[in-house]
N, C-alpha and C positions, 0 to 999 in steps of 0.2 A: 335338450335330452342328449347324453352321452352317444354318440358312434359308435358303430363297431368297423374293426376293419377289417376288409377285406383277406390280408394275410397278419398272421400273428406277429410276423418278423419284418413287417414294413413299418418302421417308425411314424408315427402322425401325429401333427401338433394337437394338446390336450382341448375338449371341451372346458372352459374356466366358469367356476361357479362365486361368485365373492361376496359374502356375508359382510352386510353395511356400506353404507357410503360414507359421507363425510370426504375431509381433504385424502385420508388415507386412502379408503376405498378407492374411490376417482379415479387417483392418481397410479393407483397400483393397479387399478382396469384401463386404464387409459393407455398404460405402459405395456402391459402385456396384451393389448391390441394389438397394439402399432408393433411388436417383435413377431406375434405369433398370425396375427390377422389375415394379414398376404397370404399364407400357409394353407389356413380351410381353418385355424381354431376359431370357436366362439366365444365370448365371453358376457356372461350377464351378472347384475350385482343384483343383489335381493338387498330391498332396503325397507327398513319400517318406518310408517311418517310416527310414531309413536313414540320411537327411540330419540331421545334427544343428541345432538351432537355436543361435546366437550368441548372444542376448541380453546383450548390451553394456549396461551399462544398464541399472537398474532407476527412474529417475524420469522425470516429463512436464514438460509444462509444462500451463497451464489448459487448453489446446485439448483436453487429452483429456476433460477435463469437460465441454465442449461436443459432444465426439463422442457420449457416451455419450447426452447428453440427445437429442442428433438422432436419435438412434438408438432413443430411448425406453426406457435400458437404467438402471433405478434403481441405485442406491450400491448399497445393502442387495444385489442380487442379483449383482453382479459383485465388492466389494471383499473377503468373506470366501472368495468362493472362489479371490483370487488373492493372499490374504495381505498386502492393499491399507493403505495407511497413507497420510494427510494430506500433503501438501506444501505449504508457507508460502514459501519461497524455499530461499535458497543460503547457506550461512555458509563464504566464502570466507576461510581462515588462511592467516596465513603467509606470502602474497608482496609482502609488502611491509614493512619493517625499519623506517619510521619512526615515530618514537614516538605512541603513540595511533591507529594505522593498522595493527596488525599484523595487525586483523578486521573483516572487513564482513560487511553481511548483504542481497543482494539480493533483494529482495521483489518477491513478484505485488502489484502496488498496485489496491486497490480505492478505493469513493467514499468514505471517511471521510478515505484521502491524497489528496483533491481540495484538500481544505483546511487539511494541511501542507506539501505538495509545492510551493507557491507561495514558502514561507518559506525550503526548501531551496536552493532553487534561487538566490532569492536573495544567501543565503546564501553560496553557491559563487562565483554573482561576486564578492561582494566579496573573498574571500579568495583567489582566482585573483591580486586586483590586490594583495593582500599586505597585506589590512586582516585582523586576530585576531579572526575570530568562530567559532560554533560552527556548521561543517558536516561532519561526517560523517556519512553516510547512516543510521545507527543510531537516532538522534532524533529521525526524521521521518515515521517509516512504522509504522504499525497491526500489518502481518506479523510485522515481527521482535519485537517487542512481544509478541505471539503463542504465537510461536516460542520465544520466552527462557521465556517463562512455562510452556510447553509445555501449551497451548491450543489446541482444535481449531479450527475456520473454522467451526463449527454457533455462530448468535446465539441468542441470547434469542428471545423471540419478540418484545419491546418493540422490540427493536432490529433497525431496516429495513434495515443496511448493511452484509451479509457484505461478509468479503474475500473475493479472486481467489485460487483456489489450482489446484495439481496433485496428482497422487497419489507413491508409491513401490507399486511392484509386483513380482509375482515375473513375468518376462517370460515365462515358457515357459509358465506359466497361465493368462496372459493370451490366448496363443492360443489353449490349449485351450478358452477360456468361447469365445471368439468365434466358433470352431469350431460348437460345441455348439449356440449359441444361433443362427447360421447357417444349419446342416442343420437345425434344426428350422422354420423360416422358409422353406425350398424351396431353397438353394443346394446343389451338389450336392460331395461329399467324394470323391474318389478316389485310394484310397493306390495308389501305382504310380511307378515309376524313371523319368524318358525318357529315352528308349534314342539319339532321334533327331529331327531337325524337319525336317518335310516346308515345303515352299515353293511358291509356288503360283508361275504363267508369267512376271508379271508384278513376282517378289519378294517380295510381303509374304508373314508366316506362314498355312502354311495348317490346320496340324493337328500337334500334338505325337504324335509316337510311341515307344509303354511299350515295355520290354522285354519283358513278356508277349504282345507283339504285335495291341496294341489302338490305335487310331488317333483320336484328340481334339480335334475339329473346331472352330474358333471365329471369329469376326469379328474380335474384339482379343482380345490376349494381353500379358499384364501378368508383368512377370519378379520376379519376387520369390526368386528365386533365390539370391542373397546375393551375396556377392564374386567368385561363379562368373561372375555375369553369363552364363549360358547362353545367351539370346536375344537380348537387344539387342548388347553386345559380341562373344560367344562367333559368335554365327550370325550377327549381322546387321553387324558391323562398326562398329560407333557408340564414336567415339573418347573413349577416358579423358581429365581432366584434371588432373593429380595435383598437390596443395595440399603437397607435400612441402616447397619452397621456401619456405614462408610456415608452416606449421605443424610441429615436428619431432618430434612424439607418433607413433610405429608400433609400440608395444606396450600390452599390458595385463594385468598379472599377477591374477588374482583369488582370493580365498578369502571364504567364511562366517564369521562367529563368532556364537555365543549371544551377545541382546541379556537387559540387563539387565530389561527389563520395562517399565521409564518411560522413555520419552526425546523427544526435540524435532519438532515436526513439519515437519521441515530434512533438504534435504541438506546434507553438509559435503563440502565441496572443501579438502583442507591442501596444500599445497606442497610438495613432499619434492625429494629431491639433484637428480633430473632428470626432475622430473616434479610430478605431483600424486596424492594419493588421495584417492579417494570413500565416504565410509560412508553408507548407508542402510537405515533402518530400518521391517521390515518385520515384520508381525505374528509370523511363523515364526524370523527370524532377521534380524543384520545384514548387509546387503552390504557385501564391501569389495572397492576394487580400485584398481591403481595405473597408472596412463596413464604412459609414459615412452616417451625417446629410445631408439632399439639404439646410435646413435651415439655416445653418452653413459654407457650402462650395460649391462652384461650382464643375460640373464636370472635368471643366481643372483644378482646382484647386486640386481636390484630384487626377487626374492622373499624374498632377506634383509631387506631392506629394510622391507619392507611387513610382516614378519611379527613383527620389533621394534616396529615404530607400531602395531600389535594383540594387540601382547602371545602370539602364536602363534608363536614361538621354539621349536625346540624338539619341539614338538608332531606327532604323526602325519599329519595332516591335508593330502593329497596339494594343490598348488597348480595353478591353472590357467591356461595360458598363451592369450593370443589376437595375432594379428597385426593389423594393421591398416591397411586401404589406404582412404587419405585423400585425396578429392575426388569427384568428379562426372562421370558422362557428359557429353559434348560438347552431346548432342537427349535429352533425358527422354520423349520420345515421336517415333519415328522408324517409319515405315513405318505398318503396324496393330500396333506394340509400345510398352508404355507399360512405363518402366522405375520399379518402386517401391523404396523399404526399401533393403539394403546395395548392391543392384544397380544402382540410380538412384546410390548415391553414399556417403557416408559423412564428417562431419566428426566430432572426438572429443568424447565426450560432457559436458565440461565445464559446457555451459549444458541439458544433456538435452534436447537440439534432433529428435535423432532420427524420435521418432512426430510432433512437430509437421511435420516436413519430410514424412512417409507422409500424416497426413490433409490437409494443403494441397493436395500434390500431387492427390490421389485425388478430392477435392470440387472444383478447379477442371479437372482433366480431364474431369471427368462433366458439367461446366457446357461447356464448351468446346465438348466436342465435340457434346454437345445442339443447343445454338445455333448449332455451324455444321448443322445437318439431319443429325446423327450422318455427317460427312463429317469430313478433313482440312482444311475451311476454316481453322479457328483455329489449326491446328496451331502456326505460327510464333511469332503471339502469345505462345501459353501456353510455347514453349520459353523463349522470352527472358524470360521471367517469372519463370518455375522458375529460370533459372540466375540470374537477379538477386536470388534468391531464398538462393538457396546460396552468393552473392558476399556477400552483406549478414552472414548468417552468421558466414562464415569470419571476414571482417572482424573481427566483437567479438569471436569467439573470439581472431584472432591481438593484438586489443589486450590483450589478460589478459594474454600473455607479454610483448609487445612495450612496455610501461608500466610489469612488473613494476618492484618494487623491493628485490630482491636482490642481494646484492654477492659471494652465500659460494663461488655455483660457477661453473666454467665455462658448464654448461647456461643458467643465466641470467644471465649477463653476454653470453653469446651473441646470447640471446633480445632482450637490451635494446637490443641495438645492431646488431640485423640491419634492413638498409632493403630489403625485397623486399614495399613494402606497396603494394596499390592506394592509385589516386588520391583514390577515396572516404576510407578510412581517416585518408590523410595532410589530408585535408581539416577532417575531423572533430578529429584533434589539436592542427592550425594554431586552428582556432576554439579551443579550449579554452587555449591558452597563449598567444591573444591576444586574452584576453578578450571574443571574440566571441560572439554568440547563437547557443546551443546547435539552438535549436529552427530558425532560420533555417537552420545549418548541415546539419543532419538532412536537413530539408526540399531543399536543393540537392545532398548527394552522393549518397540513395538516394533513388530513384521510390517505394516500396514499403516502407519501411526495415521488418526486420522484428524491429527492438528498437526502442522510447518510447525519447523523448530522458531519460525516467528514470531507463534503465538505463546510459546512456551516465556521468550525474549521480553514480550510483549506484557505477560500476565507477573513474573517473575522482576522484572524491573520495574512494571508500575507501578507497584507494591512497595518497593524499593528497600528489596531483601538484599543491600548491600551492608557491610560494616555500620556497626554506629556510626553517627557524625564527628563525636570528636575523632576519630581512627582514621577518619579519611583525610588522605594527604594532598598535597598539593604535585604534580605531575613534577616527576625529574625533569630537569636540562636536557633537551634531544628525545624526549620521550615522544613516537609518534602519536599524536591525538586525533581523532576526528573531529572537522571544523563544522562545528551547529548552527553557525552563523551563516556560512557559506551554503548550508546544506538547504536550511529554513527562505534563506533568497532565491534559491533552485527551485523549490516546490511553490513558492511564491509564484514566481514566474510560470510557473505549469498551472493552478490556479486560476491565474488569468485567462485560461483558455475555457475556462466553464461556468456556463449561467448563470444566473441565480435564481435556488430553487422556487417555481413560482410560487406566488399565494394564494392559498385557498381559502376560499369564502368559506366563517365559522355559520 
């Protein structure tokens, strides 16, 4: 039940009210605990066992490493009970046809790639301008070195310079720990329907009401709702922005398979007719699933699909279908409602942007609004943030399609030659095919960019958006070159400092 305070002009941290759990919920109650907690705020999440959880998605990026650590939440106690597995990068196949580029592997880059990444880069210009050397992103980075070797991210003890990773997880577990280890921290769990939202004189929310006829009062209210968008859209009118023009991903077919016991501490992204799929490997089992057009492919059509590339032809094993509405609320926080998780928005999970877009959101709303005196001061701010935020995004997601280099289907012949890009984007590609500074360019199209000009390096060279091959030359006399060989025996020898990842029982 909402406070009242004492003086009208003494700032006090909010009563938080949050609609849904799942990983977003959780995560975003768990966060604005642990900022506002100490203070005297409360925070309870209303959650229906009725409501299914989505979980799209079972990898992160680093930031959930970071969550866990701010949250004081050790490996050891969360990653067995969510069937948790390493993350190194991405081992993107497939979309791209030409020779020697048919795979990349984009890496969390830690500090040992502080001092191959100079080489790279290098590297990349010169063969931008059509000089023969070796850049693709494979030879330059620690992770995928890692990864290949199927290596955890735990060093030596000699050795002072883990890489940056994320996890794979089973999503629906994940909220359940968070749940768990929540209520037992003092946030309060309430399984119950809302039936209906009360509003208070002035508009903002005042109180959710269950259909058992219980009334749940709060300061802010956080929607975590999903695609329902309940509060912010549903109640409060806060307008869609749908990335449908620029992205043409609005399905996703999913199934399980037993994993074989050993395998890479990677996700894989492969490119299929009109789409791509993702396998990730999880202690319990692998996820698979496949992101595709409806525009392009039927539903049986991509479950056929996807049940060949896993070899589950055949097989009993019912398929699961997900829809998917791609883009962003207009205000991520409008009124006293902060919109999280599917209801704040949704891009497809190609780069596992997801939870990173939940805990950004969650720790600069908590900041925000702190520093304006738990008032609306910042409000505007942090809106244009968030969605510059969700622009930057979309962006590198739509350059994966929009770079590809496929020639077999319609879906990507489409992809390659559709111009519906921001000006950022189109900024970004201009620099790179006229031989301009990456890092200057980064720096000029996003405020905020929320991918390193590495991964730009990364997605850009793997592809290997350089000159044709007969046009590439052979390096002049004195030309300085970065030595791959020299670099590849570096990371060898760093390599050796870390285990190998162990096996787990199929």
């Amino acid at each position: 039940m909402a406070r009242s305070s004492s003086s009208p002009d003494t700032p006090r941290p909010p009563d938080v009210v949050v609609l849904g759990g799942g990983s977003a919920g959780w995560i975003t109650a768990a966060l604005l605990h642990k900022e506002w907690g100490p203070l005297g705020a409360s925070v309870t999440v209303v959650e229906s066992p009725e409501i299914g959880i989505i979980g799209v998605g079972e990898g992160s990026t680093p930031q959930l490493k970071a969550l866990f650590d701010h949250l004081g939440i050790a490996e050891a106690d969360w990653m067995a009970a969510c069937d948790a597995t390493y993350k190194l990068g991405i081992r993107f196949s497939g979309w791209s046809e030409r020779d020697g580029h048919e795979s990349y592997f984009h890496p969390f880059s830690g500090p040992v790639d502080l001092h191959t990444q100079p080489g790279f880069f290098h590297n990349c210009a010169l063969a931008r301008r059509g000089t023969d050397v070796p850049a693709h992103p494979d030879d330059w980075y620690l992770a995928r070195l890692l990864a290949d070797e199927g290596r955890g991210p735990q060093a030596a003890d000699s050795f002072p310079f883990p890489p940056s990773y994320g996890y794979h997880f089973d999503a629906y577990k994940l909220g359940a720990f968070l749940r768990d280890w929540s209520v037992e921290r003092g946030l309060v769990h309430r399984e119950a329907k809302v039936a209906s939202v009360e509003r208070a004189e002035h508009g903002d929310i005042a109180a959710l009401l269950t259909e058992d006829g219980d009334r749940i009062a709060g300061d802010i209210f956080v929607d975590c709702s999903g695609f329902r968008a309940l509060l912010c859209q549903q109640e409060l009118g806060v307008a869609f922005r749908d990335f449908g023009e620029n992205l043409f991903n609005d399905r996703a077919v999913v199934m399980p398979t037993q994993h074989g016991g050993v395998f890479k501490p990677q996700t894989e992204a492969v490119a299929m007719r009109a789409g791509w799929r993702w396998s990730i490997p999880l202690t319990s089992r692998t996820g698979n699933g496949y992101v595709y057009s409806s525009r392009y492919l039927s539903d049986e059509e991509a479950e056929a699909e996807l049940r060949e590339a896993i070899g589950m032809t055949g097989d009993p094993q019912e398929a699961r279908f997900l829809k998917m509405k791609v883009g962003r609320v207009e205000q991520t926080w409008h009124r006293n409602c902060l919109a999280a998780g599917l209801a704040q928005g949704f891009i497809e999970p190609l780069e596992a942007t997801a939870l990173h877009i939940v805990i950004s959101t969650a720790m600069e709303f908590a900041q925000a609004y702190r520093q304006g005196g738990f008032t609306a001061q910042h409000r505007d701010i942090f809106n244009t943030r968030t969605a510059e935020r969700y622009e930057g995004i979309r962006d590198y997601i739509v350059a994966h399609y929009r770079l590809n280099r496929r020639t077999d289907t319609q879906y990507w012949r489409e992809n390659a030659g559709h111009d519906r890009l921001s000006d950022s984007l189109k900024a970004m590609m201009t620099a790179w095919f006229t031989h301009k500074d990456m890092s200057e360019a980064l720096a000029g199209a996003y405020r905020d960019a929320p991918y390193p000009v590495m991964s730009w390096h990364a997605l850009l060279a793997g592809y290997g958006t350089f000159p044709p091959a007969d046009r590439m030359k052979a390096p002049e006399q004195g030309l300085p070159v970065a030595d791959v060989k020299e670099t590849r025996a570096m990371l060898q020898a760093c390599a050796a400092n870390f285990s190998p990842y162990p096996a787990i029982s199929p």
